[in-house]
C-alpha positions in Angstrom: -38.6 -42.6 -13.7 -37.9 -43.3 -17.4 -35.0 -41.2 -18.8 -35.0 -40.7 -22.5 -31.0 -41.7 -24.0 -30.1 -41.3 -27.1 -27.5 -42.4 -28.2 -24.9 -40.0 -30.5 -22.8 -40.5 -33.1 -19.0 -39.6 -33.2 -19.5 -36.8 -34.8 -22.0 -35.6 -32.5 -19.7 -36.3 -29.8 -17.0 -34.4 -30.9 -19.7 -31.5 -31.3 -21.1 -32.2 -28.1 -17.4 -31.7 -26.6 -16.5 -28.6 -28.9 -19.6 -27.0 -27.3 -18.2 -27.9 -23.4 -14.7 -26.3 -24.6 -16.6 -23.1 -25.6 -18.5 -23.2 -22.6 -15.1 -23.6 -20.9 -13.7 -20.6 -22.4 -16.3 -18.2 -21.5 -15.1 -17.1 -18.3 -18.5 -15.9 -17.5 -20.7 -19.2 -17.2 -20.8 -20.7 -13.7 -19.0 -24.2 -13.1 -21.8 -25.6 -12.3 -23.2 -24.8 -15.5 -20.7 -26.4 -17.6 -20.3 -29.4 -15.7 -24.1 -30.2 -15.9 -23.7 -29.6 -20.0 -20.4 -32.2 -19.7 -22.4 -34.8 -17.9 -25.8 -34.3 -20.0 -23.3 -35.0 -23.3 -22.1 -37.7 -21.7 -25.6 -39.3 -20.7 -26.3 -38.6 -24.7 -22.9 -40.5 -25.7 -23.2 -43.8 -24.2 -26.5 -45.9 -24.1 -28.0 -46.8 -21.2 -25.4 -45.4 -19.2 -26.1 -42.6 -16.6 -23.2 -40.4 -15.3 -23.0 -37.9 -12.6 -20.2 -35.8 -11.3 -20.1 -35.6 -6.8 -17.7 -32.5 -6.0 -15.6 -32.4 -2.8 -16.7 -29.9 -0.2 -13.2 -28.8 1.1 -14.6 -28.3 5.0 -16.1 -31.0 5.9 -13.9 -33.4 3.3 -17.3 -35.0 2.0 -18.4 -35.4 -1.5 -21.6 -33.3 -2.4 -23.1 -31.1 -4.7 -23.9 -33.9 -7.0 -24.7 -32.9 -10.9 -26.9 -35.5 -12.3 -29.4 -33.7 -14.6 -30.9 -37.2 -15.7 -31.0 -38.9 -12.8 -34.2 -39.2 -10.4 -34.2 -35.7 -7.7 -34.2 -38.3 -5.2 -31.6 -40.3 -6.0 -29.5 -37.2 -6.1 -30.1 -35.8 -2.8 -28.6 -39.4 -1.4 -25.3 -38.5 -3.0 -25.1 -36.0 -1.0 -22.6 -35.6 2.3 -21.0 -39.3 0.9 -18.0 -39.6 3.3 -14.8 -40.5 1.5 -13.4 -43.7 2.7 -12.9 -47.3 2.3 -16.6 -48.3 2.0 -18.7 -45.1 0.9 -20.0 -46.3 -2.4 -18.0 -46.2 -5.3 -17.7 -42.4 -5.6 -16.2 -42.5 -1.6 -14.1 -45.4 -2.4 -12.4 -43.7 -5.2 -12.0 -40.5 -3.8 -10.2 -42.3 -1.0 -8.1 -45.2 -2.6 -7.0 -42.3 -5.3 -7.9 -44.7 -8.1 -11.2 -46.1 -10.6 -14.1 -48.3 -8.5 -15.4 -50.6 -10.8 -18.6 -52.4 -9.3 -20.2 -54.6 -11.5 -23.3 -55.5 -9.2 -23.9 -53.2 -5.9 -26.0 -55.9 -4.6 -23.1 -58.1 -4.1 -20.9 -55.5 -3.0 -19.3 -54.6 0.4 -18.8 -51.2 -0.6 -22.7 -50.7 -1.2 -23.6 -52.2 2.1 -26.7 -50.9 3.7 -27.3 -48.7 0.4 -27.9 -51.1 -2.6 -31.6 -51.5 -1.9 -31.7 -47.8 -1.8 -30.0 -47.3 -5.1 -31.9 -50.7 -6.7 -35.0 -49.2 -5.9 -34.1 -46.4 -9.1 -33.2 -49.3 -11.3 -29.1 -49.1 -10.9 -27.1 -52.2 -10.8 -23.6 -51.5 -11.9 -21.9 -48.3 -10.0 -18.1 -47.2 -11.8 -16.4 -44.5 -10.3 -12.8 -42.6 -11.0 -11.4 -39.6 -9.1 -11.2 -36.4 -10.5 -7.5 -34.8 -10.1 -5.5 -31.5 -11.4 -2.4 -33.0 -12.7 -0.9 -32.6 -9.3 -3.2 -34.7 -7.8 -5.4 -32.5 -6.1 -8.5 -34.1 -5.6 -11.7 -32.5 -7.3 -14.3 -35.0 -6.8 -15.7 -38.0 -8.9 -17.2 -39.2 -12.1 -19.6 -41.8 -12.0 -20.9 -43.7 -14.4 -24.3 -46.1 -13.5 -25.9 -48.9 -15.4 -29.3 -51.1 -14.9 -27.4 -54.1 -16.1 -25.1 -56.2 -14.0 -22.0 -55.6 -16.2 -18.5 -53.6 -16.3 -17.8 -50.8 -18.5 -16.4 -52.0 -22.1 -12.8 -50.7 -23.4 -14.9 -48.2 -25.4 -16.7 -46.9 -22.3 -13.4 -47.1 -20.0 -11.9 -44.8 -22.8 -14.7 -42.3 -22.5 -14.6 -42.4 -18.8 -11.2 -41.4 -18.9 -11.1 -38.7 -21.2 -14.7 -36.8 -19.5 -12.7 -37.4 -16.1 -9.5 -35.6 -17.7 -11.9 -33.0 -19.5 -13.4 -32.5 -15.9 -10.6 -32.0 -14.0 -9.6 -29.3 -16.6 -12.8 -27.6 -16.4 -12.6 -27.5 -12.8 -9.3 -26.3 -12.7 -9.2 -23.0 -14.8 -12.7 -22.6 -13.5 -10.9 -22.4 -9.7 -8.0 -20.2 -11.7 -10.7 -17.8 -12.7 -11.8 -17.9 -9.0 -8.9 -16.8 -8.2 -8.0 -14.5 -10.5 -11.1 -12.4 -9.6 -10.4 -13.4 -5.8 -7.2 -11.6 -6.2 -8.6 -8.6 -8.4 -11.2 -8.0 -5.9 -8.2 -8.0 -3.2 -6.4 -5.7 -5.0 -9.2 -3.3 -6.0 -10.5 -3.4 -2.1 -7.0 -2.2 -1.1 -5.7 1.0 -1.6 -2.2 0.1 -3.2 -2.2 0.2 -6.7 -0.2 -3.1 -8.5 1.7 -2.7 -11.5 4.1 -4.4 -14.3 6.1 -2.5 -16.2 8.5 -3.7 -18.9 12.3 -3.2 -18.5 12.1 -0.6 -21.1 13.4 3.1 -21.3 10.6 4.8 -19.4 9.2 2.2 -17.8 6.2 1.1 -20.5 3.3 -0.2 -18.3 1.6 -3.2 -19.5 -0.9 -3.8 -16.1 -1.9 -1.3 -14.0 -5.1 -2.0 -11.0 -8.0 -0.2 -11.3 -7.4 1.6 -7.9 -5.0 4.0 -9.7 -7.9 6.4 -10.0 -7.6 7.5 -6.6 -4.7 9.6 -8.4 -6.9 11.1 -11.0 -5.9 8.1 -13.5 -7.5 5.5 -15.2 -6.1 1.9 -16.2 -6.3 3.1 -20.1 -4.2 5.9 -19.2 -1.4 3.8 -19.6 -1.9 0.8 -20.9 -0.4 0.6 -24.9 2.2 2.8 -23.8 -0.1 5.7 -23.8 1.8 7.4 -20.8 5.2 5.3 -19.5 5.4 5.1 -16.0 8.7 7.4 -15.7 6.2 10.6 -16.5 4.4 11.0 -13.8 7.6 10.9 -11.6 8.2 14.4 -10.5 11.0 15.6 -11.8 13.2 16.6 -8.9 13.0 12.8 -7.9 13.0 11.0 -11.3 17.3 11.0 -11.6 17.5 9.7 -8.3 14.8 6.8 -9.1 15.9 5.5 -12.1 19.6 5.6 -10.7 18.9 3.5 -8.2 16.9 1.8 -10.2 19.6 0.4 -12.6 21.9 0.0 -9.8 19.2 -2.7 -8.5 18.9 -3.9 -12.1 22.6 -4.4 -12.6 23.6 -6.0 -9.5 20.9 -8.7 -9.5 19.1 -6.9 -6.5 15.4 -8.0 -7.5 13.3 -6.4 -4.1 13.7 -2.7 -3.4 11.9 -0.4 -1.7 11.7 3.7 -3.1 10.1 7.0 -1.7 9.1 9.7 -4.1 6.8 11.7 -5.3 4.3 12.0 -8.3 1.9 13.9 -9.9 -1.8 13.0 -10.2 -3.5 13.8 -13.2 -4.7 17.0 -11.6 -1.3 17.7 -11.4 -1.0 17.9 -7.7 2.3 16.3 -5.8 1.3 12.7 -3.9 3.9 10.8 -2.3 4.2 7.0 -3.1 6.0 3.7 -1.4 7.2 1.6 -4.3 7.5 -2.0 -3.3 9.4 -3.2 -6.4 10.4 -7.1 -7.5 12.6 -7.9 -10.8 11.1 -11.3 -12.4 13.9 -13.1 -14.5 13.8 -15.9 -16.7 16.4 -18.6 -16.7 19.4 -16.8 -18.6 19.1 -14.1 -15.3 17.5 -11.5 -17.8 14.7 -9.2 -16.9 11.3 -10.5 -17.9 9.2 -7.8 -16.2 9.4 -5.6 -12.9 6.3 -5.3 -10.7 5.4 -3.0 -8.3 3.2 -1.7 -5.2 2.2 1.6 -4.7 1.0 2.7 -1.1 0.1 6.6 -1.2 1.8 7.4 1.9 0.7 11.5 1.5 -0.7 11.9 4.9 2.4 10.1 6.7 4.9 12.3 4.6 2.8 15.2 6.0 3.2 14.1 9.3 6.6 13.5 9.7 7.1 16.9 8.3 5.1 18.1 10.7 6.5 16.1 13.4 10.0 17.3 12.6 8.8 21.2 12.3 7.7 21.3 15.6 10.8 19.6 16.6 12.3 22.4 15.3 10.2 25.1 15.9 8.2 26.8 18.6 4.7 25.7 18.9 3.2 29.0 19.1 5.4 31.2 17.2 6.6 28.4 14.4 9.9 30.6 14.9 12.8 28.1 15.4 13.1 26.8 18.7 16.1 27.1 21.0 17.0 23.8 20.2 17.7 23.9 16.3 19.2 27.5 17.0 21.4 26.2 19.5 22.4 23.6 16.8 22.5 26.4 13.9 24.7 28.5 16.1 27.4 25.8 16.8 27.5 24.8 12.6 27.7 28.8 12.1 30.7 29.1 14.6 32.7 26.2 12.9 32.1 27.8 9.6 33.2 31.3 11.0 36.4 29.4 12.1 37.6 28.2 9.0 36.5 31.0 6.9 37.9 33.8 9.8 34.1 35.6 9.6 32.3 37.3 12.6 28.8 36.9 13.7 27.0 38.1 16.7 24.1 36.5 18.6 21.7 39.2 20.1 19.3 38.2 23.4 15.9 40.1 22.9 13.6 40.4 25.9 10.1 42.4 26.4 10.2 45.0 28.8 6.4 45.0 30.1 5.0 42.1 28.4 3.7 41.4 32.1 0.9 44.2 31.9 -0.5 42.2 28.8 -0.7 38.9 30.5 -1.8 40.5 33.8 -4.5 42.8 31.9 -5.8 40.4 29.1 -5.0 37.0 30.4 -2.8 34.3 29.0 -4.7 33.8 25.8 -4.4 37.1 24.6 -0.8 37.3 25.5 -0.4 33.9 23.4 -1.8 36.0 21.1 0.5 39.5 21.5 4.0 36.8 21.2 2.4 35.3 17.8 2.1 38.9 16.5 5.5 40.0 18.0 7.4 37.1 16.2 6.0 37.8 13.0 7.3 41.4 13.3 11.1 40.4 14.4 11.3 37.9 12.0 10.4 40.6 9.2 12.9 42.9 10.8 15.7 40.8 10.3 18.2 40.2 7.5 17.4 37.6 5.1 20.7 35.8 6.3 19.9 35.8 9.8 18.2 33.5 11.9 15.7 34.4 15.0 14.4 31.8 17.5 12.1 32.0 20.4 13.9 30.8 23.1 11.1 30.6 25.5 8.2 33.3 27.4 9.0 36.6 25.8 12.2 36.3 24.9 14.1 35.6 21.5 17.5 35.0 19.9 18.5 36.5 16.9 22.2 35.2 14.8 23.3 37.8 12.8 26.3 36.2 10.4 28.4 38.0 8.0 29.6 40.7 10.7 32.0 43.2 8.5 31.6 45.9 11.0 29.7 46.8 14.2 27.4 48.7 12.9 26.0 46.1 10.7 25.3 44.4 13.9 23.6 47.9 15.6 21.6 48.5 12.7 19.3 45.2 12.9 19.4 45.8 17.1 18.0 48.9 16.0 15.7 48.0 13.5 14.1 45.1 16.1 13.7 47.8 18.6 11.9 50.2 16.3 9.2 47.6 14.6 8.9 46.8 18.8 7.8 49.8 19.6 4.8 50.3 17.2 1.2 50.2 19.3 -1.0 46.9 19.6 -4.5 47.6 19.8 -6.6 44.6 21.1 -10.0 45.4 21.8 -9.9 48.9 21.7 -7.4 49.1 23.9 -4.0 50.4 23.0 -0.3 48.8 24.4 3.0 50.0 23.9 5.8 46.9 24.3 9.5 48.1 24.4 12.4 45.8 24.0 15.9 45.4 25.4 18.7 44.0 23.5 22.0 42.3 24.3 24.9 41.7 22.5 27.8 39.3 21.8 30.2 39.2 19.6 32.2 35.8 17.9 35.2 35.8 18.7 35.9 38.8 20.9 33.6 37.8 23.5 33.7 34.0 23.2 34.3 31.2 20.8 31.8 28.5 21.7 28.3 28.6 21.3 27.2 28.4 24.9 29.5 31.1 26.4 28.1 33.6 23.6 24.6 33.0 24.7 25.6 33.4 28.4 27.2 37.0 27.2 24.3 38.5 25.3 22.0 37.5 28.3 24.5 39.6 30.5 24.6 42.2 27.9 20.8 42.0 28.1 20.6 42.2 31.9 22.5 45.3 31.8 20.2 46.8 29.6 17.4 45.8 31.9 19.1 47.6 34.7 20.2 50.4 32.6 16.7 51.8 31.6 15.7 49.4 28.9 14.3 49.6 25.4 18.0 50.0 23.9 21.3 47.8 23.1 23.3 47.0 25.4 26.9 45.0 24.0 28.8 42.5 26.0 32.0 44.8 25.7 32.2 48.3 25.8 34.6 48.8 23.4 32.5 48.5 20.4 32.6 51.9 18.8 28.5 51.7 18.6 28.3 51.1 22.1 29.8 54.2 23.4 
């Protein structure tokens, strides 16, 4: 195969090389690409000198993917798969020993063994090789330079090799930068956490922000320019507690931090965030830039406040559970003590919720107790607290006790909103209730023991003809 070369001036050599360095900063041409324009200016630079560039294949640590525009196809496809190692050609030899091959005739040449007739047969004589490196010796692959004449390179062609090695290795290496720049973009985009760098600035100026921000209503150009700082879409009951702690980090040289809150999407709907934060400093210890993760973490926040309401609260009912008002009743009582108050804890039970479960079945009396509870709890005093304490029956803590009769109204009043009819397919029931009472401190100090009264104030009520309140003592001017 006869290859036209010309060869180039200086001039055109230095255009030749402005044009690679353009190619090179145009992240959108292939490596590939601008490699095969480096090694077809150097093919035009020196005469009758052919180059090619062999690039290492990281898993099976061979050299490959030759780029040789002006070499024969078939020539090329032998530089494939070269194993690096003490005797694989010059390009292998280099590769391995870390350091320029010079072989001034293959024929003659232990390193060519077994391949020299091959490589003859295009017309190649001389074979020069140098690694190409980043500048911390990461191996790239090689240059190679080829000649039909049995000679080494001159100091002229030596100090073109060099510098088309160097420009190589620099190519390569932003090229494998921009890989992995848009590696780590497409990470990032793929993941649902939004990354971010603010500057350490009074409300929080953001100068990168990921794409995946949209997934709360925002774009990127929502905030980049300092369009909208960071610190406004902070909801406001959290943002004094966030940027306190966030100068406490700042100040005592905690860089990592973790934060909970909540912000609003552009909608202006509430989302609740993770913020995995980390302080860069320069040298001198002062803030460069803070970056940040943010993890919408919504759905858990939901859960764990619904894991602690019905930890709280009846299933069925969502009235507090016996539980949280055994709990509320004990901090009520200590409250009581030190400010000399009484309360009273009444013990409600249904007199003949049995003929509902026996007539209609269980689901309909699941139904009856969810319609009950919603009456009690609107019978009762803002103040107050009612719990269902399990099957038909509830507690009710009545604070802020300045006479009995406060306490005998709301009995009352529960009894009354009781006793209106519930209809359930067509069918009419009347539900009566029976009430116990107990009063703090007359008839007990600790939580337990008034519980334990009411529900003997209740049984007596029971016993006594039901539907009416029944009080632990019967000295209560209501009760007689």
């Amino acid at each position: 195969m006869t290859i036209m070369n010309k060869h180039l001036s200086a001039q055109d050599i230095l255009i030749e090389q402005s044009k690679v360095i353009e190619l090179l900063a145009m992240e959108q041409i292939p490596l590939w690409d601008t490699l095969k324009h480096l090694i077809s200016t150097l093919d035009l630079s020196l005469e009758g000198i052919y180059s090619s560039i062999l690039l290492l294949d990281k898993d099976s640590n061979q050299l490959g993917n030759a780029i040789a525009p002006n070499l024969p196809s078939d020539l090329v496809k032998m530089f494939k798969g070269i194993e690096i190692g003490p005797q694989s050609g010059s390009c292998g030899t280099a590769a391995y020993l870390n350091e320029p091959v010079l072989v001034e005739d293959i024929h003659d040449s232990l390193l060519w063994e077994g391949l020299s007739d091959k490589l003859g047969s295009f017309g190649i004589r001389s074979s020069w090789s140098k690694p190409i490196t980043s500048t911390n010796g990461e191996l790239f692959g090689t240059l190679a330079f080829y000649s039909k004449e049995k000679r080494l390179p001159t100091e002229k062609e030596m100090q073109v090799f060099d510098a088309f090695a160097n420009l190589a290795a620099v190519i390569i290496a932003k090229k494998k930068s921009e890989e992995s720049v848009r590696l780590a973009e497409t990470v990032i985009e793929s993941t649902p956490a939004v990354v971010l760098r603010w500057k350490n600035e009074p409300g929080w100026p953001i100068e990168y922000i990921s794409k995946n921000v949209e997934q709360f209503g925002y774009s990127s150009c929502d905030f980049l320019g300092e369009k909208t700082p960071f610190s406004s879409i902070i909801h406001e009951d959290d943002l004094d507690r966030i940027t306190d702690e966030v100068e406490y980090y700042k100040q005592n040289g905690i860089n990592e931090y973790q934060q909970e809150y909540r912000i609003r999407t552009k909608d202006g709907s509430i989302k609740w965030v993770d913020d995995r934060t980390i302080i860069i400093r320069g040298y001198d210890n002062q803030i460069k830039y803070i970056e940040g993760v943010l993890i919408d973490i919504t759905d858990r926040k939901r859960a764990e406040k619904q894991v602690q309401f019905f930890a709280n609260n009846d299933p069925l009912t969502e009235l507090p559970n016996r539980r949280y008002f055994k709990e509320k009743l004990d901090q009520v009582l200590k409250d009581a003590r030190h400010q000399n108050r009484r309360i009273a804890l009444l013990y409600l039970d249904c007199d003949n919720f049995k003929k509902i479960n026996d007539d209609l079945g269980h689901d309909a009396g699941d139904e009856f107790l969810t319609y009950l509870a919603r009456r009690l709890k609107n019978a009762v005093r803002e103040e107050d607290l009612i719990a269902r304490i399990g099957g038909d029956e509830f507690n009710v803590l009545v604070r802020n006790v300045y006479s009995d009769l406060d306490v005998q109204r709301v009995a009352e009043r529960l009894i009354e909103t009781v006793s209106k009819p519930w209809e359930v397919d067509g069918n009419i029931y009347h539900v009566t209730m029976s009430v116990g009472v107990a009063v703090y401190p007359s008839d007990g100090e600790a939580g337990d023991e008034l519980i334990k009264r009411a529900d003997q104030a209740l049984y007596r009520a029971k016993q006594g003809g039901k539907n009416q309140v029944v009080w632990y003592l019967n000295d209560h001017p209501s009760a007689k």
